[in-house]
KOLKE-961871 format. One record per residue (C-alpha): residue in one letter; y, x, z. Coordinates in steps of 0.5 Angstrom, whole numbers. Example, Ala and Ser with C-alpha at 12.3 -4.5 7.8 and 13.67 -1.06 7.14 Angstrom:
% KOLKE-961871
+------+-------+-------+-------+
: code :     Y :     X :     Z :
+------+-------+-------+-------+
:    A :    -9 :    25 :    16 :
:    S :    -2 :    27 :    14 :
+------+-------+-------+-------+
//
This chain:
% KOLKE-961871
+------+-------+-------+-------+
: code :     Y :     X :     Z :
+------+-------+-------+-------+
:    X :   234 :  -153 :   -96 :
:    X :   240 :  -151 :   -92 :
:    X :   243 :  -149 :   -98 :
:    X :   247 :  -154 :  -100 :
:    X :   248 :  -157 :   -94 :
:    X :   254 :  -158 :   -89 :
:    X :   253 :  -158 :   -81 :
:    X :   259 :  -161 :   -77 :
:    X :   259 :  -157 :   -70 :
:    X :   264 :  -158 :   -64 :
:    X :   270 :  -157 :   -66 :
:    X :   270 :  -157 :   -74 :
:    X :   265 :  -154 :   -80 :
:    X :   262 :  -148 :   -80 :
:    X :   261 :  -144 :   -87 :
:    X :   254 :  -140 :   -85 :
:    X :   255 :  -135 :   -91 :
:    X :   251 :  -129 :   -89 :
:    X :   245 :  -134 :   -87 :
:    X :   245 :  -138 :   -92 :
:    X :   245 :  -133 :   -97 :
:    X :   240 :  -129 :   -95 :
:    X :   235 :  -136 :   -95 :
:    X :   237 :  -138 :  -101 :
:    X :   235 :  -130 :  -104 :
:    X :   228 :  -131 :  -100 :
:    X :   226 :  -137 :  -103 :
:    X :   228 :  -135 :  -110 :
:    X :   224 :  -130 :  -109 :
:    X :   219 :  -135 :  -107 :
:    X :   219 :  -141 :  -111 :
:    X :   224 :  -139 :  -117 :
:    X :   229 :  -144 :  -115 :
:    X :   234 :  -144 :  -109 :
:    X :   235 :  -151 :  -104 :
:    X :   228 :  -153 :  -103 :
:    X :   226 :  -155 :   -95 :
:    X :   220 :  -152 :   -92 :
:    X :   220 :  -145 :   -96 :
:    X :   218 :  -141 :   -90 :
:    X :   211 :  -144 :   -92 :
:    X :   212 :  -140 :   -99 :
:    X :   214 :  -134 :   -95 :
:    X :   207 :  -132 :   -95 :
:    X :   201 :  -131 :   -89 :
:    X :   198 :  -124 :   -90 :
:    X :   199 :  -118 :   -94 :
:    X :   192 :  -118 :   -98 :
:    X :   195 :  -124 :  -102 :
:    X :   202 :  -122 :  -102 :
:    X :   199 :  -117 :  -105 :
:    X :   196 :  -120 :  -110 :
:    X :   202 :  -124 :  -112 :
:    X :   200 :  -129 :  -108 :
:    X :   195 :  -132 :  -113 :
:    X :   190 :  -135 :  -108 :
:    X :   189 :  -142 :  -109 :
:    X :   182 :  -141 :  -111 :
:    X :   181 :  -134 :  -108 :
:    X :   182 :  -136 :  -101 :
:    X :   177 :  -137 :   -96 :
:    X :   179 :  -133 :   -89 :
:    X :   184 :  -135 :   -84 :
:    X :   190 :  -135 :   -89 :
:    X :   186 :  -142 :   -91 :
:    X :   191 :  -146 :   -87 :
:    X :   197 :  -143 :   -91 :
:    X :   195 :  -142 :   -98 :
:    X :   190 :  -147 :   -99 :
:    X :   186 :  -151 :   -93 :
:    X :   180 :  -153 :   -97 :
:    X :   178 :  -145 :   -97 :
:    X :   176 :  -146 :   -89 :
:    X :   170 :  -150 :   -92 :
:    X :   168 :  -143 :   -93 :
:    X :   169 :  -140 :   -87 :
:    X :   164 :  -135 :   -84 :
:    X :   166 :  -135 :   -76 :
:    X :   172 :  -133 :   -72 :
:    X :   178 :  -130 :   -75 :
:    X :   186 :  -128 :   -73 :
:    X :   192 :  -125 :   -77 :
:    X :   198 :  -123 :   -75 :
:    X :   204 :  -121 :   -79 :
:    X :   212 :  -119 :   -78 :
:    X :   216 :  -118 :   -84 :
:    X :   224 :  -115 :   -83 :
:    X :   227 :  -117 :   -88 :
:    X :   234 :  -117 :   -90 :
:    X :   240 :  -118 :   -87 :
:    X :   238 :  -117 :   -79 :
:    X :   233 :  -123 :   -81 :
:    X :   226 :  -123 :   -79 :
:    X :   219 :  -127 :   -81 :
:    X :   213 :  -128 :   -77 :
:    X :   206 :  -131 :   -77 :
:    X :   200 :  -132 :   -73 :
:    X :   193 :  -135 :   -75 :
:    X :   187 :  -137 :   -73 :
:    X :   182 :  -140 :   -75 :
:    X :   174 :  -141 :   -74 :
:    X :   168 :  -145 :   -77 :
:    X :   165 :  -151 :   -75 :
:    X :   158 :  -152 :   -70 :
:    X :   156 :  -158 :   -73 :
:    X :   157 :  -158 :   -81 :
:    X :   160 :  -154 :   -86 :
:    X :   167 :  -152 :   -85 :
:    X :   172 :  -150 :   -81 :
:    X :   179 :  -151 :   -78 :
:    X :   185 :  -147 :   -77 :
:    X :   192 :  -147 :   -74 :
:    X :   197 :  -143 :   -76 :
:    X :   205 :  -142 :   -73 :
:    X :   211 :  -139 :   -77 :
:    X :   218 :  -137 :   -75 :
:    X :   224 :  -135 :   -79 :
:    X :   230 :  -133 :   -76 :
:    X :   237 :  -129 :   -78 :
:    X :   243 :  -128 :   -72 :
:    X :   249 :  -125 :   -72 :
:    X :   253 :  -129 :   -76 :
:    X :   260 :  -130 :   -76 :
:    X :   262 :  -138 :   -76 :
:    X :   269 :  -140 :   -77 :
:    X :   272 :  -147 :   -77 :
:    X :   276 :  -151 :   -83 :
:    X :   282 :  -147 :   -81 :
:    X :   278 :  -141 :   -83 :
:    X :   279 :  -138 :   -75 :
:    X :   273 :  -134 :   -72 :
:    X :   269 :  -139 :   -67 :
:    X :   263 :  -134 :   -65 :
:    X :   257 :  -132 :   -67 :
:    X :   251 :  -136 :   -69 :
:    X :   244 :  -136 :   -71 :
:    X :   239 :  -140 :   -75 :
:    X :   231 :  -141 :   -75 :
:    X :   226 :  -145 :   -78 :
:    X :   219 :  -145 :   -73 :
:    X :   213 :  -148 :   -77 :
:    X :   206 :  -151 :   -74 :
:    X :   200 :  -152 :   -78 :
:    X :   193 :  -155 :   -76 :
:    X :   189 :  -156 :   -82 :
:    X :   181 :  -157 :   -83 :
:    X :   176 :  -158 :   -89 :
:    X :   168 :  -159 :   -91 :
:    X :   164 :  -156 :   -95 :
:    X :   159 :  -161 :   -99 :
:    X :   162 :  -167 :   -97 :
:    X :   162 :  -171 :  -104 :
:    X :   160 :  -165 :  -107 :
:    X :   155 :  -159 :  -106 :
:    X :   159 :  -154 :  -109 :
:    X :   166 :  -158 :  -107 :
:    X :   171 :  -156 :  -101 :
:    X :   176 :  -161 :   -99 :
:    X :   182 :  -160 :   -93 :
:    X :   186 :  -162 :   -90 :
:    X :   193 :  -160 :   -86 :
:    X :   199 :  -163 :   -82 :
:    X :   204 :  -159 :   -81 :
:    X :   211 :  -159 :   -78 :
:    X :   217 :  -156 :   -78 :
:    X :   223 :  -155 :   -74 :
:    X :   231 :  -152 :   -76 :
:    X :   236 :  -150 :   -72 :
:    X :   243 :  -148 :   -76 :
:    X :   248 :  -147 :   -68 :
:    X :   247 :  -152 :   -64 :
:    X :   244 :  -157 :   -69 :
:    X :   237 :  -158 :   -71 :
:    X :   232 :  -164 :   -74 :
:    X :   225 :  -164 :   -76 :
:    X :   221 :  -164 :   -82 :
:    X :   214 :  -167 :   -82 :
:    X :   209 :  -166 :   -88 :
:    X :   201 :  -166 :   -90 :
:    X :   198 :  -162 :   -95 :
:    X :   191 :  -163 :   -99 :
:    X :   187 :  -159 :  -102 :
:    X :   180 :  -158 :  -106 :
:    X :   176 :  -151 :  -108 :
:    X :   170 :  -152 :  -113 :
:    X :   165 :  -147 :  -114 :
:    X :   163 :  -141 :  -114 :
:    X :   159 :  -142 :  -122 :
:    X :   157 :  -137 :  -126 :
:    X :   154 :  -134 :  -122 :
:    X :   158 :  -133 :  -116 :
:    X :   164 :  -130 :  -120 :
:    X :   169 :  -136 :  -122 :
:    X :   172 :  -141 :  -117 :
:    X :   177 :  -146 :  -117 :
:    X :   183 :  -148 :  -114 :
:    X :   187 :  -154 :  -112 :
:    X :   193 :  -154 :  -106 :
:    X :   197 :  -160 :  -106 :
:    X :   203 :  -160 :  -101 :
:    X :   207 :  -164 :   -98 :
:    X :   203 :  -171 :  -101 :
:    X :   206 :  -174 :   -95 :
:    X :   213 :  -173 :   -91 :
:    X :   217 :  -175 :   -86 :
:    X :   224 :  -173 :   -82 :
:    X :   227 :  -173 :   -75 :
:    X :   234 :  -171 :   -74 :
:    X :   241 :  -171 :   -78 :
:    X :   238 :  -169 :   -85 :
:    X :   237 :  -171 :   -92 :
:    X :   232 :  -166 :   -93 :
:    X :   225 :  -167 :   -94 :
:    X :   220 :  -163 :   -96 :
:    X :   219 :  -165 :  -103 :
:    X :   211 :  -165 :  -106 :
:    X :   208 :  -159 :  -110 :
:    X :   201 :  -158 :  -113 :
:    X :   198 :  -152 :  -115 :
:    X :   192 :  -150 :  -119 :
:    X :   188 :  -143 :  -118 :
:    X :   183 :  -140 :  -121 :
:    X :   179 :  -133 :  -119 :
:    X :   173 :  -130 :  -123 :
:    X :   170 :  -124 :  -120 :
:    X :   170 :  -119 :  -127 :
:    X :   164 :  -115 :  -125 :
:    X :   162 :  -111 :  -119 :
:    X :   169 :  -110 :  -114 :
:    X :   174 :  -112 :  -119 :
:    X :   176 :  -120 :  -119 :
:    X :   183 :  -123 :  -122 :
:    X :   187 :  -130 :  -119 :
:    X :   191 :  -133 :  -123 :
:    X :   195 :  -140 :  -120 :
:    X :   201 :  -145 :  -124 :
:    X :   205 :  -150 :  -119 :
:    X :   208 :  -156 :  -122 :
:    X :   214 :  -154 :  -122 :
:    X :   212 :  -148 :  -127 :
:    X :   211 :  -141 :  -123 :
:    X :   206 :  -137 :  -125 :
:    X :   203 :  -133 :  -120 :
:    X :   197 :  -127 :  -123 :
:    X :   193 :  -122 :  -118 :
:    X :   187 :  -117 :  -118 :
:    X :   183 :  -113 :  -113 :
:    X :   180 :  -108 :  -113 :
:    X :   175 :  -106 :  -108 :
:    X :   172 :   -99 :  -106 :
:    X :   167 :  -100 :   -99 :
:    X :   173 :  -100 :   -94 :
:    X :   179 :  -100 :   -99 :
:    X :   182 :  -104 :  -104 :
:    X :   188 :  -105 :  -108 :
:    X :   191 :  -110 :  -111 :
:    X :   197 :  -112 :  -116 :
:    X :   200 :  -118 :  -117 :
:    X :   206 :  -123 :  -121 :
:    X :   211 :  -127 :  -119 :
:    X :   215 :  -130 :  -124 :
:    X :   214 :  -123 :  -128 :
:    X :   218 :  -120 :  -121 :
:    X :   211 :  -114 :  -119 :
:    X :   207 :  -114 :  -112 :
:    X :   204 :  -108 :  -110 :
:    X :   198 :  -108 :  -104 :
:    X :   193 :  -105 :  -102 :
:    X :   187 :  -105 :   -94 :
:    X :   183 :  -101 :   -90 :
:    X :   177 :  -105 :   -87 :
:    X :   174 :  -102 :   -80 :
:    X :   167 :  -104 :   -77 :
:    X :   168 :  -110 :   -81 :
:    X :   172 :  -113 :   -76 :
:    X :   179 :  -110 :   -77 :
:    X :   183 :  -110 :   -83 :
:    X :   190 :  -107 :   -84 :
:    X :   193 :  -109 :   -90 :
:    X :   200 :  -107 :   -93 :
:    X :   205 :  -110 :   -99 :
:    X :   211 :  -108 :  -104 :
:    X :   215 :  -114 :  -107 :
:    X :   219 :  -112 :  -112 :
:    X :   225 :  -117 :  -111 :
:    X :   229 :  -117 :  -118 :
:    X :   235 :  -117 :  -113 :
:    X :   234 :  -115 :  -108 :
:    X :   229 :  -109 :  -109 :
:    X :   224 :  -107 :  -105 :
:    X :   221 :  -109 :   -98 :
:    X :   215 :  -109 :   -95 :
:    X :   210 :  -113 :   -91 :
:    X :   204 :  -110 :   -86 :
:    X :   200 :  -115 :   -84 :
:    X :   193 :  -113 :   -78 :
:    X :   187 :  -118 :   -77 :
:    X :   181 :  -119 :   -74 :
:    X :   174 :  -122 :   -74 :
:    X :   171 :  -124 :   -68 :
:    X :   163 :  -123 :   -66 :
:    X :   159 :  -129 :   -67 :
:    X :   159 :  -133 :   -61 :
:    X :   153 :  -135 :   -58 :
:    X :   153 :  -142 :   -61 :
:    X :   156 :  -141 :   -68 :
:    X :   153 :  -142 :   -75 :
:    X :   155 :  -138 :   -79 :
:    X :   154 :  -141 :   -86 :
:    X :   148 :  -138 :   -88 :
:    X :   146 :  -142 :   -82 :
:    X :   148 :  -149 :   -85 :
:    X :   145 :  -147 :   -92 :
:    X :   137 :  -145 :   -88 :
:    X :   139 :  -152 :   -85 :
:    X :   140 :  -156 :   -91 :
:    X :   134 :  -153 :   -95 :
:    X :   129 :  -154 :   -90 :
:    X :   131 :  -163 :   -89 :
:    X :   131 :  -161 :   -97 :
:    X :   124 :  -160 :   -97 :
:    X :   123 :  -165 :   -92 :
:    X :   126 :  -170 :   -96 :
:    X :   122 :  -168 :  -102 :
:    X :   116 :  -169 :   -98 :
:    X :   118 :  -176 :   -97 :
:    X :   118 :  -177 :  -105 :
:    X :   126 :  -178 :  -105 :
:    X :   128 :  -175 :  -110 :
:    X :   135 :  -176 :  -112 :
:    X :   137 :  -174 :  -104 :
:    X :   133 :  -168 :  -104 :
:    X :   137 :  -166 :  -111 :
:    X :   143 :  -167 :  -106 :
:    X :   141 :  -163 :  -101 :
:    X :   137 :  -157 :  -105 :
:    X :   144 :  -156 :  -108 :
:    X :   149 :  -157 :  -102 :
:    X :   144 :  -151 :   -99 :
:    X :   145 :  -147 :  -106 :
:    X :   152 :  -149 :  -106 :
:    X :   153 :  -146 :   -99 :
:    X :   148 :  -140 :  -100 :
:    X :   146 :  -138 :  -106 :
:    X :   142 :  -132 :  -103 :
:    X :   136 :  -137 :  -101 :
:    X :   133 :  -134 :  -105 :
:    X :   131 :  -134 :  -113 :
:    X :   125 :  -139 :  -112 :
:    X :   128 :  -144 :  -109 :
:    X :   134 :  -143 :  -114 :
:    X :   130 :  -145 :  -120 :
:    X :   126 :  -150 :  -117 :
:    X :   132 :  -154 :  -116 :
:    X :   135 :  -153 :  -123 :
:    X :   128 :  -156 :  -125 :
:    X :   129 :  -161 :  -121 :
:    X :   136 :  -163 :  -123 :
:    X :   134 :  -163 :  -131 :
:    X :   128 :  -166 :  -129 :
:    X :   131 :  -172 :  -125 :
:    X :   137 :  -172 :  -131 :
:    X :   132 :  -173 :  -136 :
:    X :   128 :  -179 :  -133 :
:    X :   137 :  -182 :  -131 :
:    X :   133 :  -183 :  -125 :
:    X :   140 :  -184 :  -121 :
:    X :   142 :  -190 :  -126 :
:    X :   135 :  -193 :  -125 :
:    X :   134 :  -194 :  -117 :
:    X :   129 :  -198 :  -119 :
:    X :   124 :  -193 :  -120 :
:    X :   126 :  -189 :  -114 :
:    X :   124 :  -193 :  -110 :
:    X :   118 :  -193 :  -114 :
:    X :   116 :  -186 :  -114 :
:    X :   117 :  -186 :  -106 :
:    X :   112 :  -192 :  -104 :
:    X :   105 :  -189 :  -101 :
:    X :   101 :  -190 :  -106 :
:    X :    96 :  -186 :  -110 :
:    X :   101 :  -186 :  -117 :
:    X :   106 :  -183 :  -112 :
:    X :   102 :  -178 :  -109 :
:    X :   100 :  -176 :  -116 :
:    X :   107 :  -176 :  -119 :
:    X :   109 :  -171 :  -113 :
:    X :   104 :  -167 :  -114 :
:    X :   106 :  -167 :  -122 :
:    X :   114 :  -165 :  -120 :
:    X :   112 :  -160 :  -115 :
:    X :   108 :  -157 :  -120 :
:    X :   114 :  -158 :  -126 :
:    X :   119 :  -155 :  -121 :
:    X :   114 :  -149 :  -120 :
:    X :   114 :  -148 :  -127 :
:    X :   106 :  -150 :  -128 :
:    X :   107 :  -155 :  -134 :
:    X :   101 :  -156 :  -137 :
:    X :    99 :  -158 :  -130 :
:    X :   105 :  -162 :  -130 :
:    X :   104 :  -165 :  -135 :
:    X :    96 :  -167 :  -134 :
:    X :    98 :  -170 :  -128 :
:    X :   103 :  -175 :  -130 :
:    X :    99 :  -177 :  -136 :
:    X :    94 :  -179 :  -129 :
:    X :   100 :  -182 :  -125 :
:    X :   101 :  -187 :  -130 :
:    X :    94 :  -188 :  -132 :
:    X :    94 :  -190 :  -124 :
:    X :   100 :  -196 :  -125 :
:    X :   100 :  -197 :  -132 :
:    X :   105 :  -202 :  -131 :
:    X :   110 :  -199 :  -128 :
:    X :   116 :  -196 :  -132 :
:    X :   118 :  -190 :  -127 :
:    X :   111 :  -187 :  -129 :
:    X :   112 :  -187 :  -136 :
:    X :   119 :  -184 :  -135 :
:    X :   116 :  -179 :  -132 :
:    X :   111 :  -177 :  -137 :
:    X :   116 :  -178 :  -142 :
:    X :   120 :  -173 :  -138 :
:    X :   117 :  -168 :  -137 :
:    X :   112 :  -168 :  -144 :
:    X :   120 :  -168 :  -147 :
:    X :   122 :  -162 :  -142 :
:    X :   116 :  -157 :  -143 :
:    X :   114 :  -158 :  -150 :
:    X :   107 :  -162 :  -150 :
:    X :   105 :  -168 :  -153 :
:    X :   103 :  -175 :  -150 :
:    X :    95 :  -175 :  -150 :
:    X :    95 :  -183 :  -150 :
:    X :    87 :  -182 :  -149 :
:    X :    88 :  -179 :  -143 :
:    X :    94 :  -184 :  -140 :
:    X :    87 :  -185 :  -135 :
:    X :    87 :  -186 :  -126 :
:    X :    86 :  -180 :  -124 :
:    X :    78 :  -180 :  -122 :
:    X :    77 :  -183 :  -129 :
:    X :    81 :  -178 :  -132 :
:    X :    78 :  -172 :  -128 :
:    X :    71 :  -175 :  -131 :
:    X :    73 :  -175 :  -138 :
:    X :    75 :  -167 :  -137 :
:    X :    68 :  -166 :  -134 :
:    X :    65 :  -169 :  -140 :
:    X :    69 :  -166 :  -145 :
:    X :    67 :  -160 :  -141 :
:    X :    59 :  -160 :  -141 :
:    X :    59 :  -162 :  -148 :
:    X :    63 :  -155 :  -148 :
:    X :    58 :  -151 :  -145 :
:    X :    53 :  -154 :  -149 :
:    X :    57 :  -152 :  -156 :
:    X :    57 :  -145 :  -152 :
:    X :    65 :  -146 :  -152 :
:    X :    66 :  -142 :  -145 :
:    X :    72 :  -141 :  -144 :
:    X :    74 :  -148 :  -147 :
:    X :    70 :  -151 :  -142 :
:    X :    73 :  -147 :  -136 :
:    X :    79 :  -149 :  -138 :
:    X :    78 :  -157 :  -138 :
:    X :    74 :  -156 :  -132 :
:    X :    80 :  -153 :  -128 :
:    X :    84 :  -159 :  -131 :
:    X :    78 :  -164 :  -127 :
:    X :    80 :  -159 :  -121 :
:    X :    87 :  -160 :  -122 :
:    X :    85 :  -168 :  -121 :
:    X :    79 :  -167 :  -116 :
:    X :    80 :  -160 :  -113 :
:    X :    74 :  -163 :  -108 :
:    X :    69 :  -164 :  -113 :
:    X :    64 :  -159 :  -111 :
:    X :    59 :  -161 :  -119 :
:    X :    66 :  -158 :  -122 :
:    X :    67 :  -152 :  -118 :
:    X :    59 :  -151 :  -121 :
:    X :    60 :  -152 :  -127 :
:    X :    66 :  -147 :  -128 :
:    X :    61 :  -142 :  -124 :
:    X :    57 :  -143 :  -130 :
:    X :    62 :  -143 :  -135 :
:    X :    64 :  -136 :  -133 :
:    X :    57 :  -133 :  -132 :
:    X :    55 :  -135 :  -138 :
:    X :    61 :  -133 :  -141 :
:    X :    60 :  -126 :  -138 :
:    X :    65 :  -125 :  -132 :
:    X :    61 :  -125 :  -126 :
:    X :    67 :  -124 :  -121 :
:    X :    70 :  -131 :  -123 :
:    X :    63 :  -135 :  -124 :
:    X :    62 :  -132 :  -116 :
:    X :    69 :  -135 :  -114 :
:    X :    68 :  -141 :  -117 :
:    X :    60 :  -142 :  -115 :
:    X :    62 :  -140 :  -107 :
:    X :    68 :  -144 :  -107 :
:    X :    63 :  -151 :  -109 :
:    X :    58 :  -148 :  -104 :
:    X :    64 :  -150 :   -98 :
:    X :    65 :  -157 :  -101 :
:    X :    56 :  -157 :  -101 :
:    X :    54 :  -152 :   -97 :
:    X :    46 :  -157 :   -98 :
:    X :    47 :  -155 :  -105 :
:    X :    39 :  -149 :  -105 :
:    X :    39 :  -149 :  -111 :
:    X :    45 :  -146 :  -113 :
:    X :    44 :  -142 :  -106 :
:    X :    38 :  -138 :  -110 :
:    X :    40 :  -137 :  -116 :
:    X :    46 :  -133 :  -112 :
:    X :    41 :  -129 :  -108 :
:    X :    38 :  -127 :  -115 :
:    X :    44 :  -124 :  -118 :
:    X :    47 :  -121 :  -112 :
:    X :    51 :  -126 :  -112 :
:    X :    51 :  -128 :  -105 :
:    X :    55 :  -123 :  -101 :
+------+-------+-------+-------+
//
């Protein structure tokens, strides 16, 4: 930084000691070590992480995004701004302003934020140790940052951001330029854990009478929500700091503790009509004792044409479906988990369908195996059949499942993507291969009536009932098999399912008198 650092000024060198001294102590502060350009970016963008040490890596995912880690827009809901000023020692000053918002077209968001440090009133004196006038010193930031949700990844976040920064020591100045990267994974474990990776200054350069570069910096975080209010954030840089923070929530209020390289931050927020905010933190400088940040936001109504992620997440699961309809399996897996990944909340159902889905499509290695995707994609019979064995599977109706895959490859007996898909699901649900049964589907629903009537003849019913439900599952049009199981249930004694059975055979055969009749003469015909 300007630490070390020598400026030359109209008429000789200019000792900056007030100045420089109170940067230096800002930045060890910060950083754990003194001299680095570009700290004002490590000054901190809100009391809420400052509070929690700022350990927030992981943690963020409002507009302080663009500062601590601009991958966290990709989690962004709407419309948000932050403001803090901060007196700090010496006459010195530091303000921030951000703004944020979500994307209109995608999952993500973008953000911009600007930062200003500045000190005045320094005495300068030239090399002859003469007073030549006051001056000042002031570093001005700009910051424009961006990310994605779901992009390589449906729980992966990636951002991006460019940022400048202008100095100015007297009447001498210079500019330093730098893009920063970042990636958050998660939330797992339900909801509670999520990673974090903030890589500053991969790209650099300079403009002015500088030797200064702002010199690259990783970052990785992690935030686990403990149980209920409670969550805790830890992050480690490269260069060896430790950051920890918790915080504890309480409906409007929260309170929160952090660490900094075993120097204590202490904070806590009020939240208003869930739009305003106003949170306070306490650093402990292990020098400079205690100071204080307060630090106000604001989150906009949602506009008219906004998105909330909730939005994007109904989106995704719709084309999902869509997709799945289309019997393209590995893209709708894709698309299933990047709505969960935005939206857990979609629902349990769709939840665990998409969970059955991956290990069924994990079992079958159908993403090393492009050949059998395209198989189980063509319009034909075995292709529909398979589908409905997959939906069946992903609704947890496996005996169903399995039958109809038996029926799939029975089909195109040739063609090894059935066979893997039976291999599959008898693996995942326990059943045995029944090669006997390895049938078309007409034919395989044949041979369950068959096995059926020699059932009821044997006075098995509810065997019989069984196989013939099993021949629907195949032929849910065959009006001889709905009547068959009328008659197994009768002869078994439940009247009420033997009704349904034979009212249902008498939709798909309404000419069948017979069984009209014998309906009239049980009372079976209203």
């Amino acid at each position: 930084m300007w630490c070390a650092r020598k400026q030359r000024w109209k008429s000789g060198i200019y000792v900056a000691a007030a100045v420089l001294a109170l940067a230096c102590a800002q930045t060890a502060w910060a950083e754990g070590t003194a001299g680095r350009a570009g700290q004002i970016f490590e000054f901190g963008a809100g009391a809420r992480a400052l509070g929690m040490g700022s350990a927030y890596t992981a943690a963020v995912n409002d507009v302080s995004s663009v500062y601590y880690n601009p991958a966290g827009l990709g989690l962004l809901q709407g419309r948000e701004v932050s403001l803090m000023h901060a007196a700090l020692y010496e006459g010195a000053s530091y303000d921030y302003l951000g703004y944020a918002q979500n994307s209109r077209t995608r999952p993500g968001g973008w953000g911009v934020e600007l930062l200003r440090l500045s000190a005045s009133g320094a005495e300068g004196r030239d090399e002859f140790n003469r007073p030549t006038g006051s001056f000042g010193y002031s570093e001005m930031a700009f910051g424009f940052a961006s990310a994605w949700r779901g992009f390589l990844h449906p729980l992966l976040s990636l951002g991006i951001k460019g940022k400048a920064l202008k100095r100015e020591l007297g009447g001498s100045g210079d500019t330093l330029y730098g893009m920063d990267l970042g990636a958050q994974m998660g939330p797992f474990l339900g909801r509670r854990l999520m990673l974090g990776l903030a890589a500053q200054n991969v790209a650099s350069l300079k403009q002015g009478d500088t030797d200064d570069s702002l010199r690259p910096l990783v970052r990785f975080g992690a935030a686990y929500r403990v149980v209920g209010p409670l969550s805790l954030a830890a992050d480690v840089s490269d260069a060896g700091e430790l950051r920890v923070g918790t915080e504890y929530s309480m409906g409007i209020m929260a309170l929160r503790v952090g660490v900094v390289d075993q120097a204590l931050a202490f904070g806590g927020g009020f939240l208003f009509r869930d739009r305003y905010s106003v949170d306070l933190a306490l650093l402990n400088h292990p020098v400079l004792g205690l100071s204080q940040r307060i630090s106000v936001g604001y989150r906009f109504m949602p506009a008219a044409r906004s998105k909330p992620m909730q939005h994007f997440a109904a989106e995704y699961l719709a084309e999902a479906q869509a997709v799945l309809q289309r019997r393209e399996y590995l893209k709708a897996l894709e698309g299933l988990e990047t709505a969960m990944g935005l939206d857990d909340r979609l629902g349990a159902e769709w939840k665990a369908k998409s969970e059955r889905l991956r290990r069924l499509v994990k079992r079958m290695s159908l993403d090393s195996h492009p050949e059998d995707a395209q198989v189980l994609a063509e319009d034909s019979q075995a292709s529909l059949v398979a589908y409905a064995s997959i939906e069946a599977y992903m609704s947890r109706e496996e005996d169903r499942a399995v039958l109809l895959a038996h029926a799939a490859q029975g089909a195109e007996p040739g063609k090894g993507a059935y066979g893997r898909l039976l291999d599959a699901l008898t693996g995942l649900s326990g059943r045995p291969i029944e090669r006997d049964q390895i049938l078309p589907p007409v034919r395989l629903a044949e041979f369950k009536m068959r096995k059926a009537l020699e059932d009821i003849y044997a006075h098995r019913y509810e065997a019989a009932a069984g196989l013939l439900r099993e021949s629907l599952w195949l032929d849910p049009s065959n009006a001889l098999a709905w009547t068959r199981m009328g008659s197994a249930y009768f002869a078994s004694g439940d009247k009420e399912r033997a009704a349904q059975a034979w009212r249902k055979a008498l939709e798909l055969n309404p000419g069948d008198e017979k069984l009209k009749t014998f309906m009239i003469q049980q009372g079976m015909d209203r």
